[in-house]
N, C-alpha and C positions, 0 to 999 in steps of 0.2 A: 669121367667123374661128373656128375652131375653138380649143379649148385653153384654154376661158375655161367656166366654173370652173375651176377646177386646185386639186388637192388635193396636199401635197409632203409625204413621210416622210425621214427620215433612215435610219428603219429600217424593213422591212417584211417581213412573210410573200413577198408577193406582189403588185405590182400589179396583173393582174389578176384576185385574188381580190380587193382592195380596188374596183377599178372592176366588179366584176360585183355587190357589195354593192348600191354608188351605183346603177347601170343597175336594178337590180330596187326600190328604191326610188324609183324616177321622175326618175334624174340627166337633164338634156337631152342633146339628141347634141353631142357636142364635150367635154363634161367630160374633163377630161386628169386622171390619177394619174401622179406619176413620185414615183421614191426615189433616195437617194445610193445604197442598197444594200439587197439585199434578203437573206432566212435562207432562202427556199424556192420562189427563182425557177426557172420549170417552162418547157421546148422545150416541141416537137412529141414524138411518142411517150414521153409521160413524163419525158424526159428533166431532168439537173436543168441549170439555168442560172445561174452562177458569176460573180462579178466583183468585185475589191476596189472597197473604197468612191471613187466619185465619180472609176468610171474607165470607164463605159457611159453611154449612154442607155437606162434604162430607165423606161420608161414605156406606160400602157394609155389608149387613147381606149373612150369609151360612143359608139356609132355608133346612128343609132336607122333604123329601117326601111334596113337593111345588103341589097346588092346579095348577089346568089348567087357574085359572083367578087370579093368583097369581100377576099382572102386576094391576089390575085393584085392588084388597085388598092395596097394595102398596097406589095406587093413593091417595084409600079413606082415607089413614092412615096420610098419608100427610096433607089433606087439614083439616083433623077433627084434628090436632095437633097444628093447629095456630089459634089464635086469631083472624081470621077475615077471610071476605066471599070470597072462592074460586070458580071457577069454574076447571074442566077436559075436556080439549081436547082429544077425543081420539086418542090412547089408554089410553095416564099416564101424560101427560104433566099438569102439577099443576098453572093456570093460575089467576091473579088478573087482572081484569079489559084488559080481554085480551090480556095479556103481558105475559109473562111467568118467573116463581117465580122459579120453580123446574122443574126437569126430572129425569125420573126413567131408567134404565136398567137392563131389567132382562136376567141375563145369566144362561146357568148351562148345565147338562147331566141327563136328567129325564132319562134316561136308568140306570143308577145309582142314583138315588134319592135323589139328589139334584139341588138348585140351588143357585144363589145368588140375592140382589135386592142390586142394586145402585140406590143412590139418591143423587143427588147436590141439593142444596137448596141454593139458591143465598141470605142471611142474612142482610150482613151490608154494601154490594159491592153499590159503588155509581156511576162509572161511569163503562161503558158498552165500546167493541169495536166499530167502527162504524159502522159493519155491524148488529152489534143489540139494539143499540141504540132506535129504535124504537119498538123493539120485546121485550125487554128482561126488567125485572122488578126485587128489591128485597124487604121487608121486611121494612128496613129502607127506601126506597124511598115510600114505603106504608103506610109512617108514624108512623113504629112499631118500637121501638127503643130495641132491646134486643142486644141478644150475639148468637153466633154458639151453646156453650156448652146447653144453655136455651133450644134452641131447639131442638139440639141432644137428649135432654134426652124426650122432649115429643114428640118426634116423634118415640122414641124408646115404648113407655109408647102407643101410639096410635098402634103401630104394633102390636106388644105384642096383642091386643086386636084385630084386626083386620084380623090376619095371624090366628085367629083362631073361625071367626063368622062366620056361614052357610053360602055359597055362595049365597041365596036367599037375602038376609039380606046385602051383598055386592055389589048385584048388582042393590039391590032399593037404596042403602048410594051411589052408583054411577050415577044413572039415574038421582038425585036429583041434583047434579053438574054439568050434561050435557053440555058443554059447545056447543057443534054443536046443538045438537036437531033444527029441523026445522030450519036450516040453510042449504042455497047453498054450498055444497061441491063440491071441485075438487082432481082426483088423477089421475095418471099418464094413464091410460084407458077411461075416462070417468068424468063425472060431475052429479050431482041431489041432491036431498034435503036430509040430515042426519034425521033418524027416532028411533034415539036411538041403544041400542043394543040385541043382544038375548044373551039365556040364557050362553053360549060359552064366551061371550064377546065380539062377533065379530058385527060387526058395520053393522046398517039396514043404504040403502042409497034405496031412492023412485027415481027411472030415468024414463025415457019417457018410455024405452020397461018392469017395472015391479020392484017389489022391490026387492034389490042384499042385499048379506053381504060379506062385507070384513074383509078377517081373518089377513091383516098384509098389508103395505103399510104407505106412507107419505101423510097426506091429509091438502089440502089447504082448510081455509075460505075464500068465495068469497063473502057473503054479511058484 
């Protein structure tokens, strides 16, 4: 079972700067970090990540010899952990009613064989700043009246089982949640229709000159 050590801040930079510490020190795979709150919680693209105290899940697993679609397991582990119907944005973003519930971040040094998975999971937070206001969703605004600890533990409980299913098996538990699929996308090069992903995890986009995949990038929904 994963989640054992666990190390608990009340306060923190970041969990996963704390859990990349631990993992380069020789943490085993499953050490969990989580905080009531963090000063310099970080998304994907830099971005920063917000949450009054002891109103998310947040928390970073040490994963040790991490799969290549270790980001997309993450996703599915997420949305199979709660009580109601999620969709994924590609790559990880865990989405209700096209709002966004969660974000993953996977960091590490596969050259040394590990990584970590961060996940905030927005729980009981009820109001948003204004710039996401319109984007950003939790849990209790979903109508789900729980606690962070409720969730931390099945979301540990759905990794556990998901850091370790055939990749085949991962990446139909993810096509199922699709959230782009035949939708208009846009990314910083270019625009066309999402077609799902290959086997990699990397994102089929259908454009005028043939079908492309994108292996990393920020992609906008435009329909």
């Amino acid at each position: 079972m994963i989640g054992v050590p666990r190390v608990h801040w009340r306060l923190t930079d970041s969990t996963n700067e704390r859990a990349k510490v631990l993992a380069a020190a020789g943490a085993p795979h499953g050490t969990l970090v989580t905080a009531d709150e963090q000063s310099s919680g970080r998304g994907r693209q830099g971005r920063v990540w917000t949450a009054p105290p002891r109103s998310a899940v947040l928390m970073s697993l040490v994963v040790r010899d991490p799969s290549e679609i270790l980001p997309l397991m993450a996703a599915v582990a997420v949305c199979d952990a709660l009580p109601t119907d999620c969709a994924i944005k590609w790559p990880n973003d865990v989405w209700i009613d096209r709002r966004k519930l969660a974000g993953i971040l996977v960091e590490g040094r596969p050259q040394q064989g590990w990584a970590v998975v961060g996940v905030g999971l927005n729980v009981a937070t009820t109001e948003f700043p204004e710039g996401l206001r319109g984007s950003a969703t939790s849990l209790r605004l979903a109508g789900i009246d729980t606690d962070p600890d409720a969730v931390l533990d099945a979301v540990l409980v759905s990794l556990d089982r998901w850091l370790r299913a055939p990749p085949a098996v991962v990446l139909e538990a993810w096509s199922e949640r699709d959230a782009l699929r035949a939708e208009r996308v846009r990314w910083a090069d270019g625009e066309g229709i999402a077609a799902g992903i290959d086997d990699s995890g990397g994102l089929l986009v259908d454009t005028e000159k043939g079908q492309i995949t994108l292996e990393a990038g920020e992609i906008h929904l435009l329909s």
